[in-house]
N, C-alpha and C positions, 0 to 999 in steps of 0.2 A: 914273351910278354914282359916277361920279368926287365931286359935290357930296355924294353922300348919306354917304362917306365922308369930305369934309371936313367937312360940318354934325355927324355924329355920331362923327366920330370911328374910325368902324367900318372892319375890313378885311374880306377873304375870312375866310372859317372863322370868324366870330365866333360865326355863327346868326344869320345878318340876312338880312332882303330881300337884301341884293348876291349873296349864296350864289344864292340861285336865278335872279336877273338876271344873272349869271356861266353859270348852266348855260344860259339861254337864248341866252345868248350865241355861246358856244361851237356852239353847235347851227346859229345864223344862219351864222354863220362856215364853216359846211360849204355851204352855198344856193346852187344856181347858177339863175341864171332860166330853166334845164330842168326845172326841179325841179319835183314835184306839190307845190302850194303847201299841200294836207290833209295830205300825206304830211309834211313840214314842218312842219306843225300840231302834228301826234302827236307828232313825235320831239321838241319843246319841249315838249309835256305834260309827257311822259313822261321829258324830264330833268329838270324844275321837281320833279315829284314825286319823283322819287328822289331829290333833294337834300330837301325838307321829311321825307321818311320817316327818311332818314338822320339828321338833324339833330335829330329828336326825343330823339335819344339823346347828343347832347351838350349841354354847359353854355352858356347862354347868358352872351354878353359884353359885351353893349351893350342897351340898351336897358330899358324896365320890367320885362322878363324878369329881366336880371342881376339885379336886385334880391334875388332869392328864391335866387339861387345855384344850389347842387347839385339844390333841389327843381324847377330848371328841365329839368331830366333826364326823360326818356321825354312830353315835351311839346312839339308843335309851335308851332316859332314864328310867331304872328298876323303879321308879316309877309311871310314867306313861303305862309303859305297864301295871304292874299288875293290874293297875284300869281299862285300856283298859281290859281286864280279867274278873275282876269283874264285870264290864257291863254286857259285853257281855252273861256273867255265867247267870248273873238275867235275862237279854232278853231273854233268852233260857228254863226259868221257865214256866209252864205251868198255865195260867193264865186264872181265871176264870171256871176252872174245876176242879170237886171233884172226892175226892183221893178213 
């Protein structure tokens, strides 16, 4: 996070990737290796997505988005979806059983 921040400049709350790599984060940051690791899964979806949901409704600040301004409004940041993606791809991996 920290590089993708200094390469673009970008903070929290811009509309970027970090917004949703922040929710997941946060979410890691509750884990204890008690934990059901699917159950952990979801609740990083499931934060990932409530940030891209939320986010669609604000202005982007960084990135190609910016460019268009306020018409960046009610539109999810490509960003953040694909990481919403990515999650969700790994949540979907089968865990704990051999191939």
């Amino acid at each position: 996070m920290e590089s993708i921040q200094c390469r673009g400049r970008a903070k929290l709350g811009d509309k970027t990737v970090l917004d949703a790599m922040d929710a997941a984060l946060g979410v890691l940051r509750t884990y204890t290796p008690a934990a059901d690791s699917r159950v952990l899964f979801d609740r990083i979806c499931a934060a990932v997505a409530g940030v891209v949901e939320s986010g669609a409704q604000a202005m982007s600040q960084r990135g190609r988005a910016a460019w268009v301004g306020e018409r960046s409004r009610g539109h999810k940041d490509p960003g953040q979806v694909a990481f919403l993606r990515l999650v969700e791809t790994i949540a979907r991996l089968p865990i704990g059983e051999s191939e």
